[in-house]
C-alpha positions as a printed NumPy array, in Angstrom:
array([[-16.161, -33.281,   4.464],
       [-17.082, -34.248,   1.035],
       [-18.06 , -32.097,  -1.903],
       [-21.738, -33.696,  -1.913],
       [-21.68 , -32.683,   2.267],
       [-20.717, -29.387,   1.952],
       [-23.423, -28.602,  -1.391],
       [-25.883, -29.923,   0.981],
       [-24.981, -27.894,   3.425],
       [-24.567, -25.172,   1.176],
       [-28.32 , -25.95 ,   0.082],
       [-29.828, -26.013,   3.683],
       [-28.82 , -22.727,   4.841],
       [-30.459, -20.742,   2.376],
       [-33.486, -21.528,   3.917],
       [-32.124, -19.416,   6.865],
       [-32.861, -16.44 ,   4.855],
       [-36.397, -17.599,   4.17 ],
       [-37.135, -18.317,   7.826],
       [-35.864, -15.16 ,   9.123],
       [-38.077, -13.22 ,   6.871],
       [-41.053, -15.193,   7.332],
       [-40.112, -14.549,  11.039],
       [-40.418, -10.734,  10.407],
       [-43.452, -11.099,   8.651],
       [-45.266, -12.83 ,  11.553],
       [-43.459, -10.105,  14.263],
       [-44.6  ,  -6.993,  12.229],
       [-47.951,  -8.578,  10.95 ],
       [-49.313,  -9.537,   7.398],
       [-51.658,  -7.389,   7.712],
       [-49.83 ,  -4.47 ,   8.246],
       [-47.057,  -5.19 ,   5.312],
       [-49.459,  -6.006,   2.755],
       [-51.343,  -2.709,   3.46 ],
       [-47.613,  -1.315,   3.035],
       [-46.902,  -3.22 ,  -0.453],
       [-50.101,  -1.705,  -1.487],
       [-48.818,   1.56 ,  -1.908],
       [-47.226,   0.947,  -4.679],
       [-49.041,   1.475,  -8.129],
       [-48.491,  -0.48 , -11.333],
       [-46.994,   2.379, -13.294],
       [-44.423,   2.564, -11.139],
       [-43.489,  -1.244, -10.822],
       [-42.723,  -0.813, -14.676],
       [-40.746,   2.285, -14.532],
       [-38.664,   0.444, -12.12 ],
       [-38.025,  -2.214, -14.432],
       [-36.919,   0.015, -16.779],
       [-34.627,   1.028, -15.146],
       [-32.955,  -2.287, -14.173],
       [-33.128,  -3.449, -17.605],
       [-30.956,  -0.27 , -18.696],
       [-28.194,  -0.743, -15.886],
       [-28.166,  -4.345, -17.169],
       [-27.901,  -2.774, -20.736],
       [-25.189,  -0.833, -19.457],
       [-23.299,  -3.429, -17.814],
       [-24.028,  -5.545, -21.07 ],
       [-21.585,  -2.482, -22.814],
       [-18.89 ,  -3.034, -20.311],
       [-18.474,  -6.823, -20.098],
       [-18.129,  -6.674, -24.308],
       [-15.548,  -4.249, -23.7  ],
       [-13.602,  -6.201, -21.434],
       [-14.135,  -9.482, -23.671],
       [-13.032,  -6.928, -26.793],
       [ -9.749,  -6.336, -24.478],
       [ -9.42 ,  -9.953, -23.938],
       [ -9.522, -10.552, -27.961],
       [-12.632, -11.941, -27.819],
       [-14.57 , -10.846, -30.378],
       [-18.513,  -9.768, -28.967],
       [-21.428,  -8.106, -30.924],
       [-23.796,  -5.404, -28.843],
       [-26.362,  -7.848, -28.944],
       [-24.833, -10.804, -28.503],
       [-23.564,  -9.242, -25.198],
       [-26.608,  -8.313, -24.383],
       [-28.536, -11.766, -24.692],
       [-26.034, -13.876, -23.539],
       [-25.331, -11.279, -20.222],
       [-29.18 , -11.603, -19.522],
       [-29.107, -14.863, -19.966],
       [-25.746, -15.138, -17.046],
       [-27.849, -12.601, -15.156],
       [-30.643, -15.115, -15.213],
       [-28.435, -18.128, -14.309],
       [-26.84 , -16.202, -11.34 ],
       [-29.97 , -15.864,  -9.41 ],
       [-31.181, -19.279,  -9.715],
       [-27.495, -21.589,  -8.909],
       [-25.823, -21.196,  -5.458],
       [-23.199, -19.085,  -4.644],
       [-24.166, -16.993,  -8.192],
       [-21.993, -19.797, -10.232],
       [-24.503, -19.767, -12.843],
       [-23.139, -16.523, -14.129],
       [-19.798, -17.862, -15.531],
       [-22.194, -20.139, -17.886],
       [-21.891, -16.827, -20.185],
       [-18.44 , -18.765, -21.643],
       [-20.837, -21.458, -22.649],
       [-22.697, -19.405, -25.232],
       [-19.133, -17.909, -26.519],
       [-16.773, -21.003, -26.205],
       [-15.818, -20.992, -29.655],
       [-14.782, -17.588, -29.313],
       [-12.399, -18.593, -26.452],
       [ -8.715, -17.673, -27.137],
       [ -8.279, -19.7  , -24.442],
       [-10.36 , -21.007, -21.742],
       [ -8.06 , -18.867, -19.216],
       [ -9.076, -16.109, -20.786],
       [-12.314, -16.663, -20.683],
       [-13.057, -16.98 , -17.153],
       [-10.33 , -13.87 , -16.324],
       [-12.805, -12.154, -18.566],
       [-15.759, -12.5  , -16.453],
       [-13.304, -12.35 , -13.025],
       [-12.756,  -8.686, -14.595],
       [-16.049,  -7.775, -15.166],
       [-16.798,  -9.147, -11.362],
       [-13.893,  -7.429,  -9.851],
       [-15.724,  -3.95 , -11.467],
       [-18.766,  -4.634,  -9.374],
       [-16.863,  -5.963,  -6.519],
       [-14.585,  -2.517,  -6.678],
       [-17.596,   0.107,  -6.883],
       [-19.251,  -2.194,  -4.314],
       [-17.012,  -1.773,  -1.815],
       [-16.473,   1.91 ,  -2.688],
       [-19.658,   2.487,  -2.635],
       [-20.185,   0.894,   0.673],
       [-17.192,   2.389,   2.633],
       [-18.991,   6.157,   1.64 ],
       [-22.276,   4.646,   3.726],
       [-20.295,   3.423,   6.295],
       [-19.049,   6.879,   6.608],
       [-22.163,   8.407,   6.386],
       [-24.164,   6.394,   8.681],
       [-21.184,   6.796,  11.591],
       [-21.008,  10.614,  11.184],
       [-24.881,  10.399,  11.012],
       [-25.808,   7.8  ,  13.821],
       [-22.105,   7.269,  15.534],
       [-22.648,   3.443,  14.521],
       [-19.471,   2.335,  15.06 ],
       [-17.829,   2.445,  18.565],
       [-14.484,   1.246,  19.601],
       [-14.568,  -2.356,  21.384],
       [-14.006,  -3.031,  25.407],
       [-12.285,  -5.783,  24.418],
       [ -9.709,  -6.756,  21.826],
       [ -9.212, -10.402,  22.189],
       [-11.375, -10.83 ,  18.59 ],
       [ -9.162,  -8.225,  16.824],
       [ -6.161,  -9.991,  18.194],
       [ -7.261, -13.398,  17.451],
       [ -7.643, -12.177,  13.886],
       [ -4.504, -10.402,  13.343],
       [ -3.104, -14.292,  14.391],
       [ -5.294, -15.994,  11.756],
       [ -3.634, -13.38 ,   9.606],
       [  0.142, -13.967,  10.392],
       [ -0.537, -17.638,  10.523],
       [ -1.972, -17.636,   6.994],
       [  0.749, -15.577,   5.806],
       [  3.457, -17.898,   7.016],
       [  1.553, -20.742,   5.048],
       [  1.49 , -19.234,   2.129],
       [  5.133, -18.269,   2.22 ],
       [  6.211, -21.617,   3.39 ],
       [  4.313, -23.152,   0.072],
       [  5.15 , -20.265,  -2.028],
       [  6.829, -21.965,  -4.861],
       [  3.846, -24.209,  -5.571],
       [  1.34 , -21.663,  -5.245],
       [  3.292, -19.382,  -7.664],
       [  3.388, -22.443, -10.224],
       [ -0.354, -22.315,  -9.779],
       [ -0.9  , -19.354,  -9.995],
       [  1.182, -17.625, -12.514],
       [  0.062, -18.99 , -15.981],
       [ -3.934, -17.707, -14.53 ],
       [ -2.411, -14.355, -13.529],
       [ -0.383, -14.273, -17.033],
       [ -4.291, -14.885, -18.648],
       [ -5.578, -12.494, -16.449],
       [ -3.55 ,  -9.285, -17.543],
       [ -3.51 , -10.23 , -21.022],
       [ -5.875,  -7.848, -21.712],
       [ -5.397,  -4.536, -23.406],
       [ -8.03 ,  -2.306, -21.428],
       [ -5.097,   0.685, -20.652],
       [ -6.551,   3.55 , -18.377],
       [ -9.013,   4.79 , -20.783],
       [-10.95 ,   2.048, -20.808],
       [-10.84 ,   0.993, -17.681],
       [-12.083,   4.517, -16.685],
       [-14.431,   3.984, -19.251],
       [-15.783,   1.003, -17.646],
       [-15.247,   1.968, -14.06 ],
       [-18.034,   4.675, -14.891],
       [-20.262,   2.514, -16.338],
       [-20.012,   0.277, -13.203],
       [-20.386,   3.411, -10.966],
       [-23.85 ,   4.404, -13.293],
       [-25.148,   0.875, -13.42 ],
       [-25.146,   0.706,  -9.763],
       [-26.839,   3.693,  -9.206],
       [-29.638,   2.984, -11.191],
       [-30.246,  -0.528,  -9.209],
       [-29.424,   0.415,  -5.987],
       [-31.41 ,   4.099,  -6.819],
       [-34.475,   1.478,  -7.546],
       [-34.721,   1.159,  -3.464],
       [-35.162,   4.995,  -3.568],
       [-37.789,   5.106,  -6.424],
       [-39.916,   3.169,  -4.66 ],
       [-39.762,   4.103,  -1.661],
       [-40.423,   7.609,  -3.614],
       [-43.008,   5.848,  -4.66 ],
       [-45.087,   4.319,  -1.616],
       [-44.557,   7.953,   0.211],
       [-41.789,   7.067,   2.747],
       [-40.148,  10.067,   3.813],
       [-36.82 ,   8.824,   4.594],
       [-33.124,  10.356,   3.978],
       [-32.736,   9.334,   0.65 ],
       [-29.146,   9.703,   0.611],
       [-29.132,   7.63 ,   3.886],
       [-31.451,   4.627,   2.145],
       [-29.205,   4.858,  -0.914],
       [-25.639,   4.277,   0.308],
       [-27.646,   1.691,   2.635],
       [-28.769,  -0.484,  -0.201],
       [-25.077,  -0.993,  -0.784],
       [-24.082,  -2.655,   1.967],
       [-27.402,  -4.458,   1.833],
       [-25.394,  -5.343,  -1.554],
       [-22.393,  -6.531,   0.259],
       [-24.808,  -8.434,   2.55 ],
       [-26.447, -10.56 ,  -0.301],
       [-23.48 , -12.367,  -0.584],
       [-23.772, -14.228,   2.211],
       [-24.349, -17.454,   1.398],
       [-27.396, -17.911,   3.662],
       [-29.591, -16.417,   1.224],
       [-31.555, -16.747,  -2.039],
       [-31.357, -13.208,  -4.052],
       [-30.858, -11.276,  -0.438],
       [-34.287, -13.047,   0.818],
       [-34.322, -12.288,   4.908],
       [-30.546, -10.587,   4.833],
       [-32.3  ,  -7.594,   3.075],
       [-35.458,  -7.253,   4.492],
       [-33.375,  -7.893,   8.234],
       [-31.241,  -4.801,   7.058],
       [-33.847,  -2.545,   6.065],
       [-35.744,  -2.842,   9.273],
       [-32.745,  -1.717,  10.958],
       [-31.969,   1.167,   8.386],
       [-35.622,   2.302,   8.691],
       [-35.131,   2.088,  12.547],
       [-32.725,   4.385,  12.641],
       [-34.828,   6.647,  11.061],
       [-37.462,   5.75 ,  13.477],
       [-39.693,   4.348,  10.526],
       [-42.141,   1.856,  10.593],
       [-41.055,  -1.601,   9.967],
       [-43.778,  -3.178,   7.779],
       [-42.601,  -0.098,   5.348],
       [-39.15 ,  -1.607,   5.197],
       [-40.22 ,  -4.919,   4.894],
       [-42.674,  -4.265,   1.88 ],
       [-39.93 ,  -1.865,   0.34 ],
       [-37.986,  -4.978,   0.517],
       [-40.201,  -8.117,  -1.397],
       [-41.421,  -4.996,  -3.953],
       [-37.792,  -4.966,  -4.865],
       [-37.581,  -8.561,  -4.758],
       [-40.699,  -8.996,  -7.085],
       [-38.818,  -6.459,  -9.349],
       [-35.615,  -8.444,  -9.288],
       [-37.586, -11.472, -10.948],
       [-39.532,  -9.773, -13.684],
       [-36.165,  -8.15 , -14.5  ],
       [-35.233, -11.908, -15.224],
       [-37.537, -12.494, -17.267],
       [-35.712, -11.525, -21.018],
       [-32.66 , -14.073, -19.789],
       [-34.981, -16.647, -18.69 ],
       [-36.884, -16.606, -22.249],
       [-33.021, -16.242, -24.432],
       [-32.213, -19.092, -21.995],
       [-35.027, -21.271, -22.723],
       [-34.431, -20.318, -26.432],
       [-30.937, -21.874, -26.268],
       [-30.545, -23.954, -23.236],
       [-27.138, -25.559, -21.553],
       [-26.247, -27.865, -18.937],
       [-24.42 , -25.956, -16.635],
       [-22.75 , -29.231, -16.148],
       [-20.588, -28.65 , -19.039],
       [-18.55 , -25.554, -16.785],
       [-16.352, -28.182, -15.331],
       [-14.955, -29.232, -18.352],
       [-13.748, -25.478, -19.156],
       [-10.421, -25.438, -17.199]])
């Protein structure tokens, strides 16, 4: 399969995420959601942006400190622009690719352009981390809640993955020495840094606060539009809806969220169109939240073209 194939490919399945949430639209009715979206007042809509923009200010903080630890020198606001402006390039390139187009703006900065990207691979791996964490409480919650999880009648899926595994092992070892050659003068890049414990608590928390405000933005307005629901439930939900989003058979979680709302609200025995309006009010806020990188970006533009020269 060629690299043109495969983007293609690539492209044509996010629409999957668009038709299924079009198809949940037409099941639970227009009608209904829009009297559901409604709800929600103006006021509101900009409080929640507020609070989005600060967990972006906060994660701002904590990528210049990693850059800082990388010796690459990064002012507050420079940090702040040019991490709006990545935010803004995520959402809008596949796969959320845009985002390393940050080393664009601060190339001449670069110690190296090694370091660079293990810079941003740092400041994804703190997202990835509290994520995960994050996600593992929910799944936690919802089994002890709900009993969700229940042990399979057969195993022939576990097994065939515990092969995969072994198998991909013994590749790896058999091709060892060229994959250390590959990979050692990255991994010496990547722990070149100086963060040391304190600041990597230091950005671990911000990570942890960040992420509370945005995924808390799910239970402001559902606060909001006066759906009683377990708020601790819909919060550690949101995360996995987080984990979700990555898929790549979706445009900014279109269809993967709203899918995995209706069956969060289910459990709850909640109305659907609820979940479903809970979900494109967050989406609307996602894009007005954009809207500070999109104007810095049109400011200074850059062909995102120019990432596959930085190697």
């Amino acid at each position: 399969m060629t690299k043109r194939s495969f983007l293609n490919i690539s492209f044509w399945l996010k629409f999957l995420g668009i038709i299924l949430l079009f198809y949940l639209i037409y099941k639970v009715g227009w009608r209904e959601t829009f009297a559901s979206i409604s709800k929600i007042s103006f006021i509101h809509v900009l409080v929640a942006v507020l609070i989005l923009w600060i967990a972006f200010y906060l994660k701002s903080i904590r990528w210049r400190i990693i850059s800082n630890s990388y010796g690459i020198p990064l002012g507050r606001y420079r940090a702040l622009k040019v991490f709006f402006i990545g935010l803004f390039l995520a959402n809008i390139t596949p796969g959320r690719l845009g985002d390393f187009g940050r080393l664009l703006y601060i190339k001449d900065d670069l110690p190296t352009q090694k370091i660079g990207w293990s810079s941003l691979i740092m400041d994804r791996l703190f997202d990835l981390i509290c994520l995960l964490l994050f996600s593992l409480l929910a799944v936690i919650y919802y089994q002890f809640s709900f009993y969700i999880l229940k042990l399979p009648k057969e195993y022939g899926g576990i097994i065939l993955s515990l092969l995969g595994g072994v198998v991909f092992f013994l590749i790896l070892f058999r091709y060892r020495k060229k994959f250390v050659k590959i990979v050692k003068p990255w991994q010496e890049a990547f722990t070149s840094h100086d963060l040391g414990w304190l600041k990597s608590a230091q950005s671990f928390v911000i990570t942890c606060f960040s992420m509370v405000l945005i995924y808390g933005v799910f239970n402001y307005i559902a606060w909001a539009m006066g759906i009683e629901i377990d708020h601790l439930g819909l919060f550690l939900g949101t995360f996995i809806l987080g984990i979700l989003s990555l898929l790549p058979i979706t445009v900014l979680g279109i269809g993967v969220r709203e899918t995995s709302l209706v069956l969060i609200f289910q459990l709850y025995k909640l109305p659907a169109e609820d979940a479903i309006a809970l979900s494109l009010i967050i989406f609307l806020l996602q894009l007005i939240s954009f809207i500070p990188g999109a104007i810095w970006f049109y400011l200074s533009p850059i062909r995102l073209q120019d990432l596959k020269q930085m190697k």
